[in-house]
C-alpha positions as CSV (number, residue, x, y, z in Angstrom):
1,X,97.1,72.1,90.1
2,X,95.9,74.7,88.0
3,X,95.1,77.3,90.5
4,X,98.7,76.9,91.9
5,X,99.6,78.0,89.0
6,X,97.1,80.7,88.1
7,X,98.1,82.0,92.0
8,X,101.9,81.5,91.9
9,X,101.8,83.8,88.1
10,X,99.7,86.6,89.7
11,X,102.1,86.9,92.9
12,X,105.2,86.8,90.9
13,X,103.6,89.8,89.0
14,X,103.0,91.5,91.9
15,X,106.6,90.7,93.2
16,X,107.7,92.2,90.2
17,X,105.9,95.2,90.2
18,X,106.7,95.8,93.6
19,X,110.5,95.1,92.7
20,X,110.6,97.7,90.2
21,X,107.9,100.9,91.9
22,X,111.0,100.0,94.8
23,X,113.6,100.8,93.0
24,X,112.0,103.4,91.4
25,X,110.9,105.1,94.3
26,X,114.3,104.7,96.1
27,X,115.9,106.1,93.3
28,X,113.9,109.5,93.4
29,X,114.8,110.5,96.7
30,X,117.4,112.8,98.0
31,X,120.4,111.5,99.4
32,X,121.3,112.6,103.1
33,X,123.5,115.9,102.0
34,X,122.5,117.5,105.9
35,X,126.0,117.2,106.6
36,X,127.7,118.9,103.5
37,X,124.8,121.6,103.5
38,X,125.8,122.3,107.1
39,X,129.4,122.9,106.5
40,X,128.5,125.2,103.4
41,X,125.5,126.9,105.5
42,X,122.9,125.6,102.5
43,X,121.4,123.6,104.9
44,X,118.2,125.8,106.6
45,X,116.5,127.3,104.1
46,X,113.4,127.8,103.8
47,X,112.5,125.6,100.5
48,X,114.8,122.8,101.4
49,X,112.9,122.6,104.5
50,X,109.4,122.6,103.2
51,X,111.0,120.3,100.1
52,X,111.9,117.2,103.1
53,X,108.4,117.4,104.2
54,X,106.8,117.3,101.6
55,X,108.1,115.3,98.4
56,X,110.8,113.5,100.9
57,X,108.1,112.2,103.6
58,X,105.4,111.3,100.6
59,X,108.6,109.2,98.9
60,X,109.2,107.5,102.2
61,X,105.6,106.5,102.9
62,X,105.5,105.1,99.4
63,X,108.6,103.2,100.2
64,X,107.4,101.5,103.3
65,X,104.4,100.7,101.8
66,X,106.2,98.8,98.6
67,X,108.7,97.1,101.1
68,X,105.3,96.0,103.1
69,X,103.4,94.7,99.5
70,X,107.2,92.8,98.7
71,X,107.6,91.3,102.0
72,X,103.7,90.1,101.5
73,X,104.4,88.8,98.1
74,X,107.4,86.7,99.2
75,X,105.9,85.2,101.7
76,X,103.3,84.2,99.7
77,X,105.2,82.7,96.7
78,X,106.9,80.6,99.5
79,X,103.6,79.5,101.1
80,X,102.4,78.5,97.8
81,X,105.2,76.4,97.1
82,X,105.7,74.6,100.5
83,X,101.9,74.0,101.2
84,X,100.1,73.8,97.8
């Protein structure tokens, strides 16, 4: 019974820090503006080009990577609780 609980504290951590590097990670990237910048002709230069594959592409492997950790940490709270 004790290591239920021991497990079920250190996956709710996780789930929380997960929760929260998420949201923070989400929060720091760029919105899609490739339509406004196209209409204004800000769209193709050369430093907003190099910015999206750089800081843009590193946020969105980040992202994937939290979302993978979360889904793993979900599914795990609920395995504890329906088969321990």
């Amino acid at each position: 019974m004790e290591v239920k609980v021991i497990i079920e504290f250190i996956l709710g951590a996780l789930l929380m820090i997960f929760a929260i590097a998420l949201v923070v990670v989400i929060m720091l990237q760029e919105g899609n503006t490739q339509g406004l910048g196209t209409i204004t002709g800000g769209a193709d230069t050369f430093l907003s080009k190099n910015k999206a594959r750089s800081l843009d592409a590193f946020l969105a492997r980040w992202t994937k990577l939290f979302v993978v950790g979360f889904v793993i940490a979900v599914l795990g709270m609920n395995a504890i609780e329906h088969f321990m």
